[in-house]
N, CA, C and O atoms as a GROMACS GRO file, in nm:
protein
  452
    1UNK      N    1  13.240   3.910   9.522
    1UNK     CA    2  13.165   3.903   9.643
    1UNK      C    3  13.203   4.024   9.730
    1UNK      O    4  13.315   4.064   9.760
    2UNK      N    5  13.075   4.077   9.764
    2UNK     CA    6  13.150   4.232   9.847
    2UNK      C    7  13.092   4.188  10.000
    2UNK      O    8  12.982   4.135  10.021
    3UNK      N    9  13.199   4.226  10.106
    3UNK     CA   10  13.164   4.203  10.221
    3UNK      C   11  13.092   4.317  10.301
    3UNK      O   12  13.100   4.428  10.247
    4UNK      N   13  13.043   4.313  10.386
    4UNK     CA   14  12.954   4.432  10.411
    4UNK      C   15  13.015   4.462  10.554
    4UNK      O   16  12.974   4.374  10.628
    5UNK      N   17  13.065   4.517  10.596
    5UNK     CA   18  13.139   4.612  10.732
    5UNK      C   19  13.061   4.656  10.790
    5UNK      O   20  12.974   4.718  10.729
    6UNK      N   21  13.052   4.644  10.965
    6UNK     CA   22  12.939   4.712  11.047
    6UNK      C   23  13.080   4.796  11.085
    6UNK      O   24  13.195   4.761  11.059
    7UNK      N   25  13.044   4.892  11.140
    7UNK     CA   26  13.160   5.006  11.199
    7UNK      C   27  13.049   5.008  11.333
    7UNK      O   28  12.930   5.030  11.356
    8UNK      N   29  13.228   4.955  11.432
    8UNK     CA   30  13.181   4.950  11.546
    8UNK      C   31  13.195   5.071  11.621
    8UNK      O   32  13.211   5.081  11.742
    9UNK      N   33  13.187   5.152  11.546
    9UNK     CA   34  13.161   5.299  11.608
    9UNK      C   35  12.995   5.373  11.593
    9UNK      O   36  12.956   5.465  11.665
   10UNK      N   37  12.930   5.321  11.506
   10UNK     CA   38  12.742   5.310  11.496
   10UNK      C   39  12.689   5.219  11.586
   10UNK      O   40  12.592   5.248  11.656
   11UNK      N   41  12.738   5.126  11.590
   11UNK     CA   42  12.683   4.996  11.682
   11UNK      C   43  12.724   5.072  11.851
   11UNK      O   44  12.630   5.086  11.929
   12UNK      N   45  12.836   5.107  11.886
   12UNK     CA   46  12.802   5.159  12.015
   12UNK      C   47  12.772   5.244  12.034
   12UNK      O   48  12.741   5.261  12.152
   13UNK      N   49  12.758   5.342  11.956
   13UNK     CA   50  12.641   5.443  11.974
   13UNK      C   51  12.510   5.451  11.968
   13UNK      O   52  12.464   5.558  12.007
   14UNK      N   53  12.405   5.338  11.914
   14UNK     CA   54  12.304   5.235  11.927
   14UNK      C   55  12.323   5.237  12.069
   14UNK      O   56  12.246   5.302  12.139
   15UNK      N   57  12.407   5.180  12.112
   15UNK     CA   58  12.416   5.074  12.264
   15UNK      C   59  12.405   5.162  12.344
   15UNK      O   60  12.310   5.168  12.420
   16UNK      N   61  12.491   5.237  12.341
   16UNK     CA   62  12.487   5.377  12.449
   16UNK      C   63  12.389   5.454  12.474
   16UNK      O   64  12.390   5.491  12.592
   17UNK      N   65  12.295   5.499  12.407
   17UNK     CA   66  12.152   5.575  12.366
   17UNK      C   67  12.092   5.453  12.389
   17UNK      O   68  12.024   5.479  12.290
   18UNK      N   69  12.048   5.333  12.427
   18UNK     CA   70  11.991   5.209  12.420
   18UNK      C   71  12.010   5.226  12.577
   18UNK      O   72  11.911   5.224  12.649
   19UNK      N   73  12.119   5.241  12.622
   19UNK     CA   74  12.120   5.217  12.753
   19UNK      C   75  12.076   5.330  12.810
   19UNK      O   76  11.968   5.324  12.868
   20UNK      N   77  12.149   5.462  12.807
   20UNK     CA   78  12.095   5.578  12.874
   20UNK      C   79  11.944   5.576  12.857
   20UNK      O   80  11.886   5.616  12.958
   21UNK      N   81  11.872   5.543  12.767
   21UNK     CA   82  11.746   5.558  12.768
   21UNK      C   83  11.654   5.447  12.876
   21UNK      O   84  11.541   5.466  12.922
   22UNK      N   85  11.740   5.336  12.892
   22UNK     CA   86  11.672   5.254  12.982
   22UNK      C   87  11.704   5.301  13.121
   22UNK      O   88  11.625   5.285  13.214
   23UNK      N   89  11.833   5.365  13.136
   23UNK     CA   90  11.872   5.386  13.254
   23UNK      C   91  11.802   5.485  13.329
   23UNK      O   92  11.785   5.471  13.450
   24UNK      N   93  11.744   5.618  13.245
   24UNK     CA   94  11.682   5.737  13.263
   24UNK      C   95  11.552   5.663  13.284
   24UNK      O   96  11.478   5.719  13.365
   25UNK      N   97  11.506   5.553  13.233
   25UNK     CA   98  11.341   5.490  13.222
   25UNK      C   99  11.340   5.495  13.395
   25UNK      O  100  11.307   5.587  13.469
   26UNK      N  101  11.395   5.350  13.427
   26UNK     CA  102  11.456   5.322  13.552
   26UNK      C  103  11.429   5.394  13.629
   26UNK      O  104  11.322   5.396  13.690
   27UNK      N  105  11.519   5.469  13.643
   27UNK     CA  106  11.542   5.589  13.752
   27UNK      C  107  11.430   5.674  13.762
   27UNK      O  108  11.415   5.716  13.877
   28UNK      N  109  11.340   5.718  13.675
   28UNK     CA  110  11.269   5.790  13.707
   28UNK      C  111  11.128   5.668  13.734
   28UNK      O  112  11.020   5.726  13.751
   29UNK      N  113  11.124   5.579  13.738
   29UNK     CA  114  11.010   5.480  13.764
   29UNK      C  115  11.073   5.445  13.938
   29UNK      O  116  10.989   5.434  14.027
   30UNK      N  117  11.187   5.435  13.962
   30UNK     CA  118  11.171   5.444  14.113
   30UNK      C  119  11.206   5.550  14.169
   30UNK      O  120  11.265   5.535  14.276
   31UNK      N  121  11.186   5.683  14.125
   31UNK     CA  122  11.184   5.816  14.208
   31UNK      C  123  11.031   5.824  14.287
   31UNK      O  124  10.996   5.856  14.400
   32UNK      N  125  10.945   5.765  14.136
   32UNK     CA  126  10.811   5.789  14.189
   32UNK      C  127  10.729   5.777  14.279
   32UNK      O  128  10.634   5.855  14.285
   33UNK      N  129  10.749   5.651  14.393
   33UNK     CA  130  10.680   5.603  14.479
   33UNK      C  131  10.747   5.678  14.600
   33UNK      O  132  10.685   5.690  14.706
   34UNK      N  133  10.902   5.740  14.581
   34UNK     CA  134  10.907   5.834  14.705
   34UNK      C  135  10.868   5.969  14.675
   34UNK      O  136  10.894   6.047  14.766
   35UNK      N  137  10.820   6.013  14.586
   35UNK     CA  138  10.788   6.164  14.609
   35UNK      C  139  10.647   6.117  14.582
   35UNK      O  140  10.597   6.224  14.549
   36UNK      N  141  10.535   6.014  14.573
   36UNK     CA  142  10.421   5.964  14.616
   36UNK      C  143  10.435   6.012  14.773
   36UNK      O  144  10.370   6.102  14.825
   37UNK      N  145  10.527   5.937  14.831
   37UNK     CA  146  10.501   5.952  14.946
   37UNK      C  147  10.551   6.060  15.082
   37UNK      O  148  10.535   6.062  15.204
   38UNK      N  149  10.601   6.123  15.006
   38UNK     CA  150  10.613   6.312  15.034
   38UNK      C  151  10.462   6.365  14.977
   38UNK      O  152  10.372   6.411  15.048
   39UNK      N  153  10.461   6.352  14.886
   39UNK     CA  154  10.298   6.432  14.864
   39UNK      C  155  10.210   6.378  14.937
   39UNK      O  156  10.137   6.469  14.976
   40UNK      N  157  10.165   6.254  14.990
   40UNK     CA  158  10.070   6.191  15.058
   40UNK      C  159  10.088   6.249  15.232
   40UNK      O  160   9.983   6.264  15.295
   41UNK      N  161  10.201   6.274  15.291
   41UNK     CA  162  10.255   6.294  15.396
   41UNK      C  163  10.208   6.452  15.420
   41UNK      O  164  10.152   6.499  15.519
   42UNK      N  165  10.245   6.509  15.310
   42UNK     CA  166  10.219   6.689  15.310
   42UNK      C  167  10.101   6.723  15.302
   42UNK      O  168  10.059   6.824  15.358
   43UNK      N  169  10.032   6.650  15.235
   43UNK     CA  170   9.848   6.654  15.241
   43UNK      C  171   9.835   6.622  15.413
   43UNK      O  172   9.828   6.706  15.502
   44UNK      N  173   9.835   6.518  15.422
   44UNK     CA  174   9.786   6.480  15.612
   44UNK      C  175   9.864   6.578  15.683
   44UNK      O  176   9.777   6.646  15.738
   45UNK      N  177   9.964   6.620  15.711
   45UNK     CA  178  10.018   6.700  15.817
   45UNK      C  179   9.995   6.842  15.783
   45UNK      O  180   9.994   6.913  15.884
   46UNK      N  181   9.967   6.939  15.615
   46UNK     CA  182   9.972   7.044  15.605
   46UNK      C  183   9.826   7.081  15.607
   46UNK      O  184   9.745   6.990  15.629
   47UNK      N  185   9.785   7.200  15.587
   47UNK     CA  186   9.684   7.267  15.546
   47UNK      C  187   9.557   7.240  15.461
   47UNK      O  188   9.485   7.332  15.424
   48UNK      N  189   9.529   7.091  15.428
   48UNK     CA  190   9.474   7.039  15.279
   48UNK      C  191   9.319   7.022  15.328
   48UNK      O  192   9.277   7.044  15.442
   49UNK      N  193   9.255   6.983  15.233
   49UNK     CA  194   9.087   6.927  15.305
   49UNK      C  195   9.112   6.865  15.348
   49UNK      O  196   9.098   6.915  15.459
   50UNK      N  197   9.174   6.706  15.378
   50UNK     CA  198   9.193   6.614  15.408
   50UNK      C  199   9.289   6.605  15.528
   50UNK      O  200   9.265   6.509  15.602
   51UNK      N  201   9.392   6.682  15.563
   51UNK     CA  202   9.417   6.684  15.685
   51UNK      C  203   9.358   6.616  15.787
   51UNK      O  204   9.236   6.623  15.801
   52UNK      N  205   9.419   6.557  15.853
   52UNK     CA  206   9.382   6.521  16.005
   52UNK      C  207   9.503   6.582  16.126
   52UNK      O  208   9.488   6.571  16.248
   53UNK      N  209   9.611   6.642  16.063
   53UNK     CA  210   9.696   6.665  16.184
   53UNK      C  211   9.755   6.844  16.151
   53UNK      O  212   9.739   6.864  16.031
   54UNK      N  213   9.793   6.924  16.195
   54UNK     CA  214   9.828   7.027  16.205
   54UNK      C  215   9.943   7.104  16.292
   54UNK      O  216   9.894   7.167  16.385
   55UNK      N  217  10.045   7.109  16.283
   55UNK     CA  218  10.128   7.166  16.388
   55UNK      C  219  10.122   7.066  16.538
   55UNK      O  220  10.109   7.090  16.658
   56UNK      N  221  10.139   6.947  16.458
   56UNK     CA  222  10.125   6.869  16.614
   56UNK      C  223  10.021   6.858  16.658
   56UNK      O  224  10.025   6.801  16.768
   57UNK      N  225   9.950   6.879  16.635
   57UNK     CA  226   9.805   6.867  16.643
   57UNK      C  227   9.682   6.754  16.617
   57UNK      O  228   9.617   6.837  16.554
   58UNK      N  229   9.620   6.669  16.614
   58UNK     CA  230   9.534   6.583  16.544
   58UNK      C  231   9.435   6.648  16.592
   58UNK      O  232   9.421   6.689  16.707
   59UNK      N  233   9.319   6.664  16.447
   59UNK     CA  234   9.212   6.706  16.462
   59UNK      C  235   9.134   6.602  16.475
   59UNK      O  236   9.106   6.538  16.374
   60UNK      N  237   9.085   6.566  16.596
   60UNK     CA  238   8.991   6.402  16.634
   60UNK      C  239   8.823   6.378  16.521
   60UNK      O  240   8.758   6.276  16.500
   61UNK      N  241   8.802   6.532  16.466
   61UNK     CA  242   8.668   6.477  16.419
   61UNK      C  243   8.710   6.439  16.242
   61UNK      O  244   8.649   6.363  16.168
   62UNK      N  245   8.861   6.539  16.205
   62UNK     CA  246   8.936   6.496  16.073
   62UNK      C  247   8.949   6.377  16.062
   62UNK      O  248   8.932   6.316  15.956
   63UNK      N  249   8.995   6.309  16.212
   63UNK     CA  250   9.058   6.157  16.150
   63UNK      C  251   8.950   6.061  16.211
   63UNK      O  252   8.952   5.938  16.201
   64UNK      N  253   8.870   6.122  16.266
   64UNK     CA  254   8.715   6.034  16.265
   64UNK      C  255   8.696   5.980  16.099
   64UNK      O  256   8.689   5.876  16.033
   65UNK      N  257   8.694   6.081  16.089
   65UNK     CA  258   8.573   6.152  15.944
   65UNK      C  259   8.712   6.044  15.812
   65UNK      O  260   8.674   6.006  15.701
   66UNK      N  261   8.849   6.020  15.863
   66UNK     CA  262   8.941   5.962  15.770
   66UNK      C  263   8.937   5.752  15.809
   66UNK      O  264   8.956   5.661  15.727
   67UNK      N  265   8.912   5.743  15.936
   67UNK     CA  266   8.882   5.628  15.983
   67UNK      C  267   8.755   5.577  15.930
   67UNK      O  268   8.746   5.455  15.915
   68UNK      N  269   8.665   5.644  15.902
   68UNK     CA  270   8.555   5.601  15.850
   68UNK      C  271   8.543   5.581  15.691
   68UNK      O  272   8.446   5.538  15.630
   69UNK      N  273   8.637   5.614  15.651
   69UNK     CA  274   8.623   5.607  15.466
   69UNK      C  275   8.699   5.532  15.434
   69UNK      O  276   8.819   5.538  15.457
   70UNK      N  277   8.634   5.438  15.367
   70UNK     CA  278   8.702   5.343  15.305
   70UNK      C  279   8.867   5.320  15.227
   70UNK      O  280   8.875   5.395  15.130
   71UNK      N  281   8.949   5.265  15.240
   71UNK     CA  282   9.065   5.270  15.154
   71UNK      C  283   9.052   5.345  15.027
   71UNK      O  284   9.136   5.435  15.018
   72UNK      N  285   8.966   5.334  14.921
   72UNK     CA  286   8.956   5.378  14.810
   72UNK      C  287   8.892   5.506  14.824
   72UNK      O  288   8.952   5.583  14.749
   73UNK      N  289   8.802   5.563  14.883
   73UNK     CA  290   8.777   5.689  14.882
   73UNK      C  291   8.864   5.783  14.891
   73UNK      O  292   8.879   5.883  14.821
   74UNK      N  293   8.961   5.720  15.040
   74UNK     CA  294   9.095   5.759  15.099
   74UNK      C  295   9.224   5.832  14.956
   74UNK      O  296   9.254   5.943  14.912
   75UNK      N  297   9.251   5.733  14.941
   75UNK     CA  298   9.298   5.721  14.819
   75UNK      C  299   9.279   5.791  14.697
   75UNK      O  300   9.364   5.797  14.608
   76UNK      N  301   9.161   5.847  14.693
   76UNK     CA  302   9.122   5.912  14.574
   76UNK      C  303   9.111   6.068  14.599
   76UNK      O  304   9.133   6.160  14.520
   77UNK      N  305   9.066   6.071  14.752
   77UNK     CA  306   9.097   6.187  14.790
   77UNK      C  307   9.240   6.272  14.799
   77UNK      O  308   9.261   6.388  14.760
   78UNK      N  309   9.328   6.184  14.859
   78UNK     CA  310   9.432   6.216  14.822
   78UNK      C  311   9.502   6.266  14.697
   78UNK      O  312   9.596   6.345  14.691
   79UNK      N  313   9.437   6.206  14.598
   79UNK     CA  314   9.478   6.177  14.468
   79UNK      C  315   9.630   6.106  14.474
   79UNK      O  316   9.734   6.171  14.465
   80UNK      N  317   9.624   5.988  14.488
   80UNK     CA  318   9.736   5.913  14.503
   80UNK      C  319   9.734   5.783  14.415
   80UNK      O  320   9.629   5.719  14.419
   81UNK      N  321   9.829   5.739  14.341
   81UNK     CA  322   9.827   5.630  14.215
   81UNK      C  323   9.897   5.534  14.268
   81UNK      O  324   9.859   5.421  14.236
   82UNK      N  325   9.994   5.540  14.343
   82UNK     CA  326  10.026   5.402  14.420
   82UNK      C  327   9.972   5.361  14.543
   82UNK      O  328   9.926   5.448  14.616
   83UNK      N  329   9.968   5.225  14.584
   83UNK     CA  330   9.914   5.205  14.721
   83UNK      C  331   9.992   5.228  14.804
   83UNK      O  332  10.110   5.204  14.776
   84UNK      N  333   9.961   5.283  14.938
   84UNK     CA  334  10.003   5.363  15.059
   84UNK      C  335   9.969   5.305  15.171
   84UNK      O  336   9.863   5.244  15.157
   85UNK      N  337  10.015   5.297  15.278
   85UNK     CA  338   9.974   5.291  15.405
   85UNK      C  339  10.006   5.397  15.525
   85UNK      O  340  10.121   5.441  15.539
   86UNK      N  341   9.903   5.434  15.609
   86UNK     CA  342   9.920   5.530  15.717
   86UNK      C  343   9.890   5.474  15.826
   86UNK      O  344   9.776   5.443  15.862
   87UNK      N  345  10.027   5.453  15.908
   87UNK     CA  346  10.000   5.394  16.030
   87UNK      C  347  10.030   5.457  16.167
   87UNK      O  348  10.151   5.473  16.186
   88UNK      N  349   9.970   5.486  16.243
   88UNK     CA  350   9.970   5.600  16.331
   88UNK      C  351   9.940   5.556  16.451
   88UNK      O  352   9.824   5.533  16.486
   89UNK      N  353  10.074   5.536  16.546
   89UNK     CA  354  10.074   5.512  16.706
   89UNK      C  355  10.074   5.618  16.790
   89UNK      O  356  10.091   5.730  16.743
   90UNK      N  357  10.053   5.598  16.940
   90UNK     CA  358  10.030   5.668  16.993
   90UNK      C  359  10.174   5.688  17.090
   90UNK      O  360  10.272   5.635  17.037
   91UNK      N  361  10.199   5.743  17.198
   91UNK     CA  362  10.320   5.724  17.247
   91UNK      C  363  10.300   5.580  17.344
   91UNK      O  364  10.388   5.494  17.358
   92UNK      N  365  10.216   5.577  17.383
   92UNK     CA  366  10.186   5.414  17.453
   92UNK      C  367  10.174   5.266  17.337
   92UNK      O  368  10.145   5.149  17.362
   93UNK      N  369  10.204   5.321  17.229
   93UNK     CA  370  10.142   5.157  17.127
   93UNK      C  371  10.082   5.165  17.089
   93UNK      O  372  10.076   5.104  16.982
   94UNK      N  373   9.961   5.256  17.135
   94UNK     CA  374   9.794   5.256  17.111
   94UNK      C  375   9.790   5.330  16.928
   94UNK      O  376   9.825   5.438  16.880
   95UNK      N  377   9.716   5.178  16.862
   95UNK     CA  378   9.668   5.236  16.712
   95UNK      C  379   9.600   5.358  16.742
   95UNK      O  380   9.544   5.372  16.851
   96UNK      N  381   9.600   5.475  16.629
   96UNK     CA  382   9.542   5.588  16.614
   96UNK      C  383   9.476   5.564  16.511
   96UNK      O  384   9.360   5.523  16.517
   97UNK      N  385   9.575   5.598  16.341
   97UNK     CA  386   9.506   5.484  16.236
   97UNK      C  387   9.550   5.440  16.164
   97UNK      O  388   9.627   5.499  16.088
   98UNK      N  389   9.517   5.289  16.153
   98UNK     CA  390   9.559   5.267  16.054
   98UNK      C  391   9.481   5.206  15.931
   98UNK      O  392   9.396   5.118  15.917
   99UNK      N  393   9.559   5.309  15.836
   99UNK     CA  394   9.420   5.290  15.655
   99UNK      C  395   9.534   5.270  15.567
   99UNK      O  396   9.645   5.322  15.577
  100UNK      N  397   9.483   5.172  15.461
  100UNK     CA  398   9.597   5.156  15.367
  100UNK      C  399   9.544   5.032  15.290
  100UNK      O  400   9.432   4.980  15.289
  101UNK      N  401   9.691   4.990  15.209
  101UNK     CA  402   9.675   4.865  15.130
  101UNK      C  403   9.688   4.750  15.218
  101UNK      O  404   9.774   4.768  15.305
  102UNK      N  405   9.630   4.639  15.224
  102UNK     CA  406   9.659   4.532  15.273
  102UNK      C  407   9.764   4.462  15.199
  102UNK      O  408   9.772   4.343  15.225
  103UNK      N  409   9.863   4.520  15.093
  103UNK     CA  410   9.979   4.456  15.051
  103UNK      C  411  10.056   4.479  15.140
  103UNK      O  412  10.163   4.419  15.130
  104UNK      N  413  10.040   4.571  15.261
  104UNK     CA  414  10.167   4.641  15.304
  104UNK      C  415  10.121   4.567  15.480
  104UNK      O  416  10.173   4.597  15.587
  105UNK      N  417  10.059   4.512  15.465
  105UNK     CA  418  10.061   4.415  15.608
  105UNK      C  419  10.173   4.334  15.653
  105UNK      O  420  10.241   4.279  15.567
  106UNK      N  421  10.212   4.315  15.827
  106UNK     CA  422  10.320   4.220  15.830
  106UNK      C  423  10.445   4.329  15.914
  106UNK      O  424  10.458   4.451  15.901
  107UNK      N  425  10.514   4.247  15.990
  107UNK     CA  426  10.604   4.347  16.066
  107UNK      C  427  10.515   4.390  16.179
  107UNK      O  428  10.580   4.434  16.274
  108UNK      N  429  10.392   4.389  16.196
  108UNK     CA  430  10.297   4.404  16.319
  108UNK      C  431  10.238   4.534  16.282
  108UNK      O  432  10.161   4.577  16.368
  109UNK      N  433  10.252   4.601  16.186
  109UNK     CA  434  10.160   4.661  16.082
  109UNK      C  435  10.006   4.594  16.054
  109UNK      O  436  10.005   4.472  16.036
  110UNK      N  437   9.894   4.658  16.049
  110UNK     CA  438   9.813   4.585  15.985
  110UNK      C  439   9.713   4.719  15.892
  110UNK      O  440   9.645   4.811  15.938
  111UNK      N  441   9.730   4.696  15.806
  111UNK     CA  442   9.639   4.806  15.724
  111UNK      C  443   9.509   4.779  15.613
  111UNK      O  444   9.517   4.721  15.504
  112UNK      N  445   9.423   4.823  15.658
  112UNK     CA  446   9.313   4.762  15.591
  112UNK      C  447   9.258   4.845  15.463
  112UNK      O  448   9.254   4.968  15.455
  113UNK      N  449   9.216   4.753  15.365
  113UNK     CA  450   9.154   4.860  15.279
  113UNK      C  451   9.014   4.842  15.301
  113UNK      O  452   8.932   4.915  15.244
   0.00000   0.00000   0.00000
């Protein structure tokens, strides 16, 4: 009868490459939704079609023209794959705008798609 030997020096090297690979999965699956939301941020405040704000600035007929389009247009314009919300006060309280997912409602947030 021959016995058959695992060498536990293959088996944790399996494990190790098993893990780094989940760990690297991971990590780069929640990097994504914050540099989503650096790119979504740099579109509205920089130079883009879609802009509504500029050097401190709000352009009133940009964020007309962004208040009026639906969540999903919004969204697509951007080119953005996760849902987002943009919520924009004034120095008194006063909503400016707010467009987004309605997952992200709550806290006295309200964002509509």
């Amino acid at each position: 009868m021959t016995k058959t030997k695992f060498k536990i020096d293959e088996i944790m090297l399996v494990l190790i490459v098993v893990f780094i690979a989940t760990f690297v999965n991971i990590y780069t699956k929640a990097k994504e939704p914050d540099m989503e939301a650096e790119k979504i941020t740099a579109m509205i405040l920089d130079d883009h079609s879609i802009s509504f704000a500029n050097g401190n600035v709000i352009d009133e007929s940009k964020l007309m023209e962004i208040k009026n389009m639906d969540y999903g247009d919004f969204k697509n314009s951007l080119k953005a794959k996760s849902d987002f919300c943009v919520y924009i006060e004034d120095g008194d309280g006063n909503v400016i705008l707010s467009k987004g997912s309605s997952r992200f409602n709550g806290d006295g947030l309200s964002c509509r798609e």
